[in-house]
N, C-alpha and C positions, 0 to 999 in steps of 0.2 A: 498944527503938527509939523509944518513947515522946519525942515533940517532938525529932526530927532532922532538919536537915539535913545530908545528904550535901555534906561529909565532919563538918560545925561543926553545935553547937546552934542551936538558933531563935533562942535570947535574940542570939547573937553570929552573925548571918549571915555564912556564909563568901560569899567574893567568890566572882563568878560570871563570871571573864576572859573565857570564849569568847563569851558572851552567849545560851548555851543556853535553849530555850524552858524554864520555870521549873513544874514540875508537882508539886503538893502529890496528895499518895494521904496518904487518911483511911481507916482503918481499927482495929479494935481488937482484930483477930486476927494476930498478929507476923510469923507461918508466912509466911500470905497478901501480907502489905504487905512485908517481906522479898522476895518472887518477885517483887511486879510493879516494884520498888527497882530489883533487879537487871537487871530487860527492859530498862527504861526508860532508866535511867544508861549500860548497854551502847547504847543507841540515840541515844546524843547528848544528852539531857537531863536539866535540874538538879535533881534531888528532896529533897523536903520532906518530910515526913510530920508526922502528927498522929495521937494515939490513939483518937480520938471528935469529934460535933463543935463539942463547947465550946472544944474542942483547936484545932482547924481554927480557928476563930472566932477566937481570939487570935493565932495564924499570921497572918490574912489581916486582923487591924487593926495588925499591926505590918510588912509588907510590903505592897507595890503592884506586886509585879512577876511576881507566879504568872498563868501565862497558859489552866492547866487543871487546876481540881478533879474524882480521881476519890475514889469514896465511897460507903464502904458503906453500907446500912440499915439496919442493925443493930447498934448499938455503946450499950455505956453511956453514961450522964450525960446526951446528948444524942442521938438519931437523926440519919440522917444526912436524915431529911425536915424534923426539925425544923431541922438547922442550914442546909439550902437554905430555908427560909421566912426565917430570919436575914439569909442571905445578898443573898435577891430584895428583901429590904424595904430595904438599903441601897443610895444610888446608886453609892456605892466599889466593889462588889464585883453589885453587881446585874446586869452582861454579864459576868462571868468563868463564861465554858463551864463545866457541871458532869457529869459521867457517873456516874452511883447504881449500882452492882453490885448487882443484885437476884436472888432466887431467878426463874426462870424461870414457874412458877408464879404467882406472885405479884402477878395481876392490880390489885388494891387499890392496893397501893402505888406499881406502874406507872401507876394513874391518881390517885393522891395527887401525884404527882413530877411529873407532866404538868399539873397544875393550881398547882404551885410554882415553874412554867418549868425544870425541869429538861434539860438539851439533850439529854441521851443516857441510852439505857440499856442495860447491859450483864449478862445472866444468865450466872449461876455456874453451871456451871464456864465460861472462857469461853477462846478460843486467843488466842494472842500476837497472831498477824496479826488477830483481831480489836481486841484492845486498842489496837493501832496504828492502825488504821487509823479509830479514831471519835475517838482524840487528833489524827492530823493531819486529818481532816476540821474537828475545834473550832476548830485553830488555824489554819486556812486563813478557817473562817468571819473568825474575830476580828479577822485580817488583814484581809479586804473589810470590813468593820465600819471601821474603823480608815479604809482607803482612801476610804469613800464618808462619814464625816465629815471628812475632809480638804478631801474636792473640796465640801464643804457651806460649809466655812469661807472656803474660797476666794473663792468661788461670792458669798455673802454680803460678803465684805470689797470684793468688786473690783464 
């Protein structure tokens, strides 16, 4: 499953008609990114994946339209705390909502990812309705984001 998106590879973005909100899951366990594939596309949107997050990294300097990275901490090549330090340091990609699947436990890295603005965090094992419900919480955020730079530009222009 390595560098997909549903249904087309990465290199060749399939079109995206309905205009579903556009969510990359970074992961390098297949099992796991496979289930949450499956939630998510049943739930009305467009998935991406990536194996790791070097992976991701290349994903998101060849598209601008993923509206939420979830993402584990634990993958080769690259962590998934390394590729949010990546990510927060560029302004392309520096507000795209991120949610880190982390062990429960694993306070460290919950304050590693809190210190690399990570928006959300999500311990493993974790339920559907919660999966859902901190993706439309991100993209509800991104939306008022989006709204109050609008009325900024306005605001400014007029």
């Amino acid at each position: 499953m390595k560098g997909k998106n549903y249904p087309a590879d990465v290199k060749q973005p399939a079109p995206n008609p309905e205009g579903y909100p556009v969510i990359l899951v970074v992961d390098d366990d297949e099992s796991a990114m496979e289930a949450v594939v499956k939630l998510l596309s049943r739930r009305g949107f467009y998935m991406i994946t990536a194996a790791d997050g070097m992976e991701a990294l290349e994903v998101l300097d060849s598209r601008d339209d993923v509206e939420v990275v979830v993402m584990d901490v634990m993958m080769p090549r690259m962590t998934g705390l390394e590729a949010c330090r990546h990510l927060r340091g560029k302004q392309r990609t520096a507000s795209i909502p991120i949610i880190l699947l982390t062990g429960c436990d694993d306070v460290a890295t919950r304050s590693a990812g809190m210190k690399l603005g990570v928006s959300e965090f999500l311990c493993k094992p974790f339920t559907h309705h919660e999966l859902m419900d901190r993706i439309n919480a991100q993209l509800h955020v991104r939306e008022i984001s989006r709204q109050l730079a609008s009325a900024e530009d306005s605001l400014q222009a007029g």
